[in-house]
C-alpha positions in Angstrom: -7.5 2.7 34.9 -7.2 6.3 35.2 -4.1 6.2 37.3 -2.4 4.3 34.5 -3.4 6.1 31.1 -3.7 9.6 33.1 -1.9 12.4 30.7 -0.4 13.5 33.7 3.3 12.0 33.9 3.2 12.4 37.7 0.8 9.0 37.8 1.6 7.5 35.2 2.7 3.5 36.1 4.5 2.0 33.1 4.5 -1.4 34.8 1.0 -1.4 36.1 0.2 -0.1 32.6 2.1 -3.2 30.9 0.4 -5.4 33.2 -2.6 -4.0 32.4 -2.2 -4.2 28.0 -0.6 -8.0 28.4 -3.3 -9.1 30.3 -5.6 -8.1 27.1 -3.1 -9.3 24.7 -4.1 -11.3 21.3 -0.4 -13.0 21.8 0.7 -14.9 24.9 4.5 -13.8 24.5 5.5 -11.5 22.2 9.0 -10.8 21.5 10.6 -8.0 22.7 13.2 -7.1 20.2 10.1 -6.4 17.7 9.6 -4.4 15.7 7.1 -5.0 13.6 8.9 -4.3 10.4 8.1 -6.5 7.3 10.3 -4.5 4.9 14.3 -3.0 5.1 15.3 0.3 3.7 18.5 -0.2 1.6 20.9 2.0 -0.4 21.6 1.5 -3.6 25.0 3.0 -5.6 24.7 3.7 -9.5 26.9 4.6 -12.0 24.8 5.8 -15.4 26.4 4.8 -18.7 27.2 7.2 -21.8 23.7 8.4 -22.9 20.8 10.6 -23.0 19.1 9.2 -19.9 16.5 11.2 -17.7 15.7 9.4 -14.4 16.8 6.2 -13.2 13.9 3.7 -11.4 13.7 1.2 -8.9 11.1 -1.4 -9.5 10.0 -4.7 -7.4 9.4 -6.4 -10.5 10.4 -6.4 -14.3 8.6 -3.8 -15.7 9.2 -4.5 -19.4 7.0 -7.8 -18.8 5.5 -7.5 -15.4 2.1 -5.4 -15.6 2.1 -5.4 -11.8 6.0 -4.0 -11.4 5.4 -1.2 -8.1 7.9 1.7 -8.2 10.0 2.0 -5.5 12.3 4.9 -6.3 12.6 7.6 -8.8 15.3 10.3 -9.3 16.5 12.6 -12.0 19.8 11.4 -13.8 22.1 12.6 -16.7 24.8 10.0 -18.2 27.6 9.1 -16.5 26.4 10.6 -13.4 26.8 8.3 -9.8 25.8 8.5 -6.8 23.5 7.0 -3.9 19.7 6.1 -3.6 17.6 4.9 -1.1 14.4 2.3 -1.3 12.2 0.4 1.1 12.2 -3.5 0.4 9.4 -5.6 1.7 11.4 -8.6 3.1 9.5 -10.6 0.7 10.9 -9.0 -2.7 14.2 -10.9 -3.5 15.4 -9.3 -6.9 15.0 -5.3 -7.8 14.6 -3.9 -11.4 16.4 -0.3 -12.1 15.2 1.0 -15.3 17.2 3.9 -17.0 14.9 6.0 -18.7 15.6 8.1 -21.9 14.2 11.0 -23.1 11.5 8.7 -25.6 10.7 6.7 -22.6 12.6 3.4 -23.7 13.8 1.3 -20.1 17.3 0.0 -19.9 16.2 -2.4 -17.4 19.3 -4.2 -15.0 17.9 -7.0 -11.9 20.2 -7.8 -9.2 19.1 -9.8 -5.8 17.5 -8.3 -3.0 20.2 -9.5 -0.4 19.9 -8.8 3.4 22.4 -6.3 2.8 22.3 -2.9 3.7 23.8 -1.9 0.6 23.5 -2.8 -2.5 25.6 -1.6 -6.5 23.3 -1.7 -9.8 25.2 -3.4 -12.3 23.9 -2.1 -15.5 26.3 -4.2 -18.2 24.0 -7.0 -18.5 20.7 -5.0 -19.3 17.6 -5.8 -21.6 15.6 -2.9 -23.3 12.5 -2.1 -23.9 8.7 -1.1 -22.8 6.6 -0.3 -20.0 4.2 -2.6 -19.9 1.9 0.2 -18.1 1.9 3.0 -16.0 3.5 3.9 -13.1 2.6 1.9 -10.2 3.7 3.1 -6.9 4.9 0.9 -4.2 2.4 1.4 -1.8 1.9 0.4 2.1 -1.1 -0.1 4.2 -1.4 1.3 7.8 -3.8 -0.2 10.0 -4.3 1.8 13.6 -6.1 1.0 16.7 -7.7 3.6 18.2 -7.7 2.8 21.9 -4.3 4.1 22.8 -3.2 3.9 25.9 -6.0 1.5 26.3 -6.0 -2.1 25.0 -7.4 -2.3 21.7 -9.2 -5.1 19.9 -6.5 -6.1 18.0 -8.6 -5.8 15.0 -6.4 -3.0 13.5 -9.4 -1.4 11.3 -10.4 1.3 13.5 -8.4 3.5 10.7 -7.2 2.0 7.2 -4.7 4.0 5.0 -3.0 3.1 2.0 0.0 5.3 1.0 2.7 5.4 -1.5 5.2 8.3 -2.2 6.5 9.1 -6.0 9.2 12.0 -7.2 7.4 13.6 -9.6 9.7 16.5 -10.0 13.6 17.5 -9.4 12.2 19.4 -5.8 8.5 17.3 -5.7 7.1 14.5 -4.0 3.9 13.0 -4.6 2.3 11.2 -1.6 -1.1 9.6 -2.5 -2.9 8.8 0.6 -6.0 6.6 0.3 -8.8 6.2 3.3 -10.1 2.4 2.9 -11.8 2.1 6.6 -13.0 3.8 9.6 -13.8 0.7 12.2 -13.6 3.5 14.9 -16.0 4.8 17.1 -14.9 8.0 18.5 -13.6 11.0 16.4 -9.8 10.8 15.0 -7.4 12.9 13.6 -4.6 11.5 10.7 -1.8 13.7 9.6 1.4 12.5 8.0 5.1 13.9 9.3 7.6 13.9 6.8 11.0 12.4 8.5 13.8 14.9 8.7 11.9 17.7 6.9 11.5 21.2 8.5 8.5 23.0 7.8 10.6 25.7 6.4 12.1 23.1 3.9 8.9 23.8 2.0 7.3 26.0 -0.4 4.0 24.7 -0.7 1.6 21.7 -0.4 -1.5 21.1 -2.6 -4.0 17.9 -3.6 -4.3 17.5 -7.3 -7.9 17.9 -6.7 -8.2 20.5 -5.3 -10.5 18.8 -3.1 -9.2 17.8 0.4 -10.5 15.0 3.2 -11.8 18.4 5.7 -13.8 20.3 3.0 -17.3 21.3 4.6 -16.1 20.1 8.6 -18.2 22.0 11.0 -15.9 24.0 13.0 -17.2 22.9 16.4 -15.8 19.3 15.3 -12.3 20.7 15.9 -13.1 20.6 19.5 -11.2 17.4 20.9 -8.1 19.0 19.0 -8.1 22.5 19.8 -4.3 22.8 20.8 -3.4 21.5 17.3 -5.9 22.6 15.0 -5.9 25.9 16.8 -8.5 27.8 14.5 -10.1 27.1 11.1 -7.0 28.7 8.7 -4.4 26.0 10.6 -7.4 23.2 10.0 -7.7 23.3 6.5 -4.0 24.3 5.9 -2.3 21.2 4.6 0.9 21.9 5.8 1.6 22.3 9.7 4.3 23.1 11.9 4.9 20.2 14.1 6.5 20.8 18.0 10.3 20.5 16.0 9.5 22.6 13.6 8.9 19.3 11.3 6.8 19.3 8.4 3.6 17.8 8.7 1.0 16.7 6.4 -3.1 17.3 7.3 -4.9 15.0 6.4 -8.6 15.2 8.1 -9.6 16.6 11.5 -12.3 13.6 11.8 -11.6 10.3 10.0 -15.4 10.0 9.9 -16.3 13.2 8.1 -13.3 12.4 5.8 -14.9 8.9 5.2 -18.9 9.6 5.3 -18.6 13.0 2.4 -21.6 12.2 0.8 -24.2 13.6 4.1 -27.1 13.0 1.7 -26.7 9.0 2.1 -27.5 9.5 6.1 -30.3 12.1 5.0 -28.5 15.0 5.5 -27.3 14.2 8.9 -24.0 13.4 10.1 -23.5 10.3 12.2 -20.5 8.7 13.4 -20.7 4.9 11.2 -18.4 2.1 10.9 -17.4 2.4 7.4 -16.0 -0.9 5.3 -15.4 -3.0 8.1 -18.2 -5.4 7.8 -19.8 -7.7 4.9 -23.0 -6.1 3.9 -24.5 -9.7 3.0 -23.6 -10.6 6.7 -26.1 -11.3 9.6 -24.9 -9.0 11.5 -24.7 -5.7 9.2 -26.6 -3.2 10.9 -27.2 -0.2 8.9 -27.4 1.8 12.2 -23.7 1.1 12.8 -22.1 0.0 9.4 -22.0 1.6 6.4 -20.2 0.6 2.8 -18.7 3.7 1.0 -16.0 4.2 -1.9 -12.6 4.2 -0.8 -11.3 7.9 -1.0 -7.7 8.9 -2.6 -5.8 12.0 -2.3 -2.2 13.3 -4.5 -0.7 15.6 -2.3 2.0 17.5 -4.0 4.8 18.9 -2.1 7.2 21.2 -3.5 10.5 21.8 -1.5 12.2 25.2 -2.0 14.7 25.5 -4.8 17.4 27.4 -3.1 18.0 24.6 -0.5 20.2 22.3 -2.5 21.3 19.8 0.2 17.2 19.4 0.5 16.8 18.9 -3.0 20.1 16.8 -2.7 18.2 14.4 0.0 15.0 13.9 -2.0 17.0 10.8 -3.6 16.6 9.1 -0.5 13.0 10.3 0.0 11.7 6.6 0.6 8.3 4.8 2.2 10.2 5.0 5.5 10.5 8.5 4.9 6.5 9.1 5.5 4.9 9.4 9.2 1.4 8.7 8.9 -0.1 8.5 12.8 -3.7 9.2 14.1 -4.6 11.6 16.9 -7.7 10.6 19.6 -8.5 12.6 22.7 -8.6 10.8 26.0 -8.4 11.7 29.8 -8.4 15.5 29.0 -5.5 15.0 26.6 -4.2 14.0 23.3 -2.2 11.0 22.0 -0.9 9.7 19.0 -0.4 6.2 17.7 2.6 5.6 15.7 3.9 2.6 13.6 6.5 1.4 16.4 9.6 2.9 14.6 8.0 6.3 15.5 6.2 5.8 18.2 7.8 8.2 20.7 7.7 10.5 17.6 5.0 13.2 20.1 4.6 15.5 17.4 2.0 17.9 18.6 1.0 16.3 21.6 3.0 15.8 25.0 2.0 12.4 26.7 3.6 9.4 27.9 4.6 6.6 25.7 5.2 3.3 26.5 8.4 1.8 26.2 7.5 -2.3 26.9 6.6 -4.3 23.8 3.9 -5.9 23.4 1.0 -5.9 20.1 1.4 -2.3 19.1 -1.8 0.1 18.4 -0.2 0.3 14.9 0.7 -2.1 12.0 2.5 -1.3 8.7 2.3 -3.6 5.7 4.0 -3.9 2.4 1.0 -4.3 0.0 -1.3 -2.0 -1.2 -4.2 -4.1 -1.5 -4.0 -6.2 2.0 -7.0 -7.8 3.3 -7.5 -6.1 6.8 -9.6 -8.1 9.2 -13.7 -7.6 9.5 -14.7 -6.0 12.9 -14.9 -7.9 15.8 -12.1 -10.2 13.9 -8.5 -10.4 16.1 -5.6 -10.2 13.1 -4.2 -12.8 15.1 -4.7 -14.8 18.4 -2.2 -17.3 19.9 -2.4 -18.5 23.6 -1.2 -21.4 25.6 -4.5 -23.2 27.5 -4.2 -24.7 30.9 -3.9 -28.1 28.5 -0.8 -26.8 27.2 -2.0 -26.7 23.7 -1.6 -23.9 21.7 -4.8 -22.2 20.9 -4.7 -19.9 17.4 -7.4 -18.2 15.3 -8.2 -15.0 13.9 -7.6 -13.2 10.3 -4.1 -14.2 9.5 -3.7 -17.7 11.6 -2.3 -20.2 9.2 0.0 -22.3 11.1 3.4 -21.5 9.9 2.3 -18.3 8.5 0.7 -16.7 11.1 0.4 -13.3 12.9 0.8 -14.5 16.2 3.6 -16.6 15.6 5.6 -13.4 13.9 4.7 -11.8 16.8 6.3 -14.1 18.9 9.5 -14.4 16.4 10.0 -11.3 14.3 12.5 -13.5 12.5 10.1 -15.7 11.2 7.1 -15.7 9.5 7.7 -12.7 7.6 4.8 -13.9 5.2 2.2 -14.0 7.5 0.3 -10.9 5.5 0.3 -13.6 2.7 -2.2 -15.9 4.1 -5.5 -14.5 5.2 -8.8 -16.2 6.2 -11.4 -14.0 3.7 -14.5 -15.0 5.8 -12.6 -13.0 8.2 -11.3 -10.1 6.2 -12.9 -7.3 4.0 
């Protein structure tokens, strides 16, 4: 085992190291074009009428009568302006909303299909007026991480939960709310967020709306596993960091534990490493030794780009969900590795490590919906395997034939709405 996951490139065996992670697998054969997308980033072109508009918005619903419309996109408009935009679609949403917005906050609100399209032109000449029918909901994604990379995990992708959604909230601001559901993990992690073509430079300043962030009180000494990234206590508790490119990166917390456990005084003053809202409390098996039930935590970090950089401020219009980075850092074998969504996963940006290159159930998942049902621990999201009877054998969170998991993993074609269809005895 060491051989294989050693940090050393010298040893390192990708085949026996495939080998190795199929032979683990959830999923008998998993298709090797994945991956493991469930949503399409598209462009849309506008051309604002006559009028006093402010800001045009992209919704996945009607907002005038849906309460539950998320917003995809916002940018700052003035009429008869055009130009270019850029959204993330979850395969699932077949018509957008764009909503003009004037200056008394009345929507001129236009739908037009959600095609498979790349590209897409808002046609605004058939439009309906009217009023929120609440605030601003942002679309918002959960990330699910195992935390055994390069290992084989359990495939119950809880070992860190995040929910995150990105809002403009100013001509040079974005908004990225970051929410910590779940730590299923057992050894310390680290979770930062790189922002996708950004420089570090590109920024004037990061803050939380708070004022409060996920390291506040670490112990110092906890930094240990990640001294070559958080190099001293100023670069820990900075929010912004300077990634190997130069790229902008977001800090979210040193230990996902710490982040997740902030009230001490509930373990009696003592910190201890707990799995934290992966398991029913009324279950016979929840051991207060090892699980624990706490609040979810959410955090508005507010990043202002600088003002004198046009062609950034030009580029925040297609600041989208795909846009955002979020990956976790462990320390194993004298080294340390991040786990990526699949789209980034040769991302390395602080750490220097092999990445593997075959496909086969990744260490982490991205879904389009903000309140997904993530599987309990000890619960596969989703097992398909041919027996020596020839009959399929499937189970685990999400295995509802025809809408399963492990049948997306085995087509990512198909089966798009697996994420639809969970067994709740088996998720929290």
């Amino acid at each position: 085992m060491l051989g294989v996951v050693s940090c050393s490139k010298n040893v390192y065996d990708e085949n026996t190291h495939r080998e190795l992670i199929h032979y683990f697998s959830a999923v008998d054969s998993v298709d090797q074009q994945h991956m493991w997308m469930l949503s399409e980033s598209k462009s849309l072109r506008y051309q604002v009428p006559s009028g006093s508009y402010k800001q045009l918005r992209i919704y996945s619903a009607n907002p005038i009568s849906n309460s539950k419309a998320e917003l995809m996109n916002q940018i700052y408009v003035s009429g008869n302006q055009s130009g270019v935009l850029t959204v993330d679609v979850p395969y699932q949403v077949t018509t957008l909303y764009a909503a003009l917005v004037d200056a008394s906050g009345n929507l001129t609100v236009a739908s037009f299909p959600s095609s498979q399209g790349s590209e897409e032109t808002i046609d605004f000449s058939a439009a309906t007026t009217g009023k929120a029918l609440s605030t601003l909901k942002p679309q918002t994604y959960t990330y699910l991480f195992e935390e055994n990379y390069p290992e084989p995990g359990d495939y119950d992708y809880n070992d860190v939960v995040m929910r995150v959604s990105q809002e403009r909230t100013a001509v040079n601001q974005i908004t990225v709310n970051v929410t910590l559901s779940a730590v299923g993990a057992e050894k310390q992690i680290a979770g930062c967020i790189r922002l996708v073509g950004y420089s570090y430079d590109d920024i004037d300043s990061v803050y939380t709306t708070t004022g409060v962030t996920f390291n506040d009180g670490i112990n110092d000494q906890t930094l240990y596993p990640f001294g070559n990234i958080f190099s001293d206590k100023t670069v820990a508790h900075s929010l912004l960091m300077k990634g190997r490119n130069q790229e902008a990166v977001l800090n979210l917390f040193c230990d996902a534990h710490w982040a997740m456990a902030f009230n001490i005084n509930a373990d009696y003053g003592l910190f201890t490493r707990k799995k934290y809202n992966v398991m029913d409390p009324y279950s016979d098996y929840y051991d207060t030794d090892v699980y624990q039930s706490r609040s979810e935590r959410t955090l508005s970090y507010v990043i202002t780009f600088k003002e004198d950089n046009q062609l950034v401020i030009n580029s925040l219009d297609n600041f989208c969900q795909e846009t955002l980075d979020p990956f976790i850092i462990t320390y194993y074998n004298g080294g340390n590795f991040e786990t990526h969504v699949e789209q980034f996963k040769a991302a390395k940006v602080f750490a220097d490590y092999s990445v593997a290159s075959f496909k086969d159930l990744p260490w982490a998942l991205m879904v389009p919906q903000g309140d997904f049902l993530y599987p309990q621990e000890g619960n596969e999201i989703g097992y398909r395997k041919k027996l020596e009877s020839g009959v399929v054998a499937m189970m685990g969170a999400y295995a509802t034939s025809g809408h399963s998991f492990g049948e997306w993993a085995e087509d990512h074609t198909r089966f798009l709405d697996w994420y639809l269809y969970p067994n709740t005895s088996m998720t929290y």
